[in-house]
C-alpha positions in Angstrom: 170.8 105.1 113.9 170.1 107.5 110.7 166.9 108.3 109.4 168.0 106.1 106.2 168.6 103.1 108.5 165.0 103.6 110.1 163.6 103.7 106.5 165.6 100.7 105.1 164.3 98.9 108.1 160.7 99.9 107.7 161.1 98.8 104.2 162.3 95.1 105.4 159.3 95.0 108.4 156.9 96.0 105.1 158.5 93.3 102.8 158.1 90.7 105.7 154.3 92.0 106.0 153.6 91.4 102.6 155.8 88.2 102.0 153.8 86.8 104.8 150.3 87.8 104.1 151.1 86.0 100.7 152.5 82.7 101.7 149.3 82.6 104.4 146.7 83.0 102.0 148.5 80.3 99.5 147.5 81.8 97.0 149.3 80.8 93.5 151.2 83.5 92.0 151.5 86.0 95.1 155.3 85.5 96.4 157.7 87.6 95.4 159.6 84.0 94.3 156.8 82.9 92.0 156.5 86.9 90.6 159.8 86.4 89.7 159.6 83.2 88.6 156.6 84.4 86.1 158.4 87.1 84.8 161.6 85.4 84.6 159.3 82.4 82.6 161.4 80.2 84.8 158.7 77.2 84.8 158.1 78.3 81.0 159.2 79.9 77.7 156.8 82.5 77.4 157.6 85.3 75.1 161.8 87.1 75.2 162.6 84.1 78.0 166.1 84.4 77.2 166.5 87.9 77.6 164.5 88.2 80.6 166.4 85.4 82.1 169.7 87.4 81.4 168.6 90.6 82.9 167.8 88.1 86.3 171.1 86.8 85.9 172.7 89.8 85.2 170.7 91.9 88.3 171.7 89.1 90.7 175.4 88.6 89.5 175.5 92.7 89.9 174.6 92.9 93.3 176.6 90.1 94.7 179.7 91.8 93.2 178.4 95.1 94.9 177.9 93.6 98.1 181.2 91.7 98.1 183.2 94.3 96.9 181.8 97.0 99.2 180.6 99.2 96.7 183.5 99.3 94.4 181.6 97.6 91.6 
């Protein structure tokens, strides 16, 4: 395996450190799925909702077509 693989791996053990420590402590707000979800204003229309729902929308649609196309978009 490459050093980037190692790396990309550490990163996902690191996520799965944090991610866990969060849902453990259940603590409201800690989760990368409610972070999102606040900044998103998913459970609310907090101020520019619409665009930063849009720029979720838009992230997500981007990196399934980058994924699925194997780079190409």
């Amino acid at each position: 395996m490459s050093g980037w693989t190692w790396l990309w791996l550490a990163w996902l053990l690191a996520f799965a450190v944090i991610e866990g420590a969060a849902l453990a402590n259940c603590t409201e707000g800690d989760t990368l799925s409610e972070t999102v979800w606040h900044w998103a204003s998913i459970r609310g229309k907090g101020t520019w909702w619409r665009v930063r729902r849009l720029l979720l929308v838009s992230l997500l649609a981007w990196l399934c077509l980058h994924f699925l196309s194997g780079g190409e978009w």
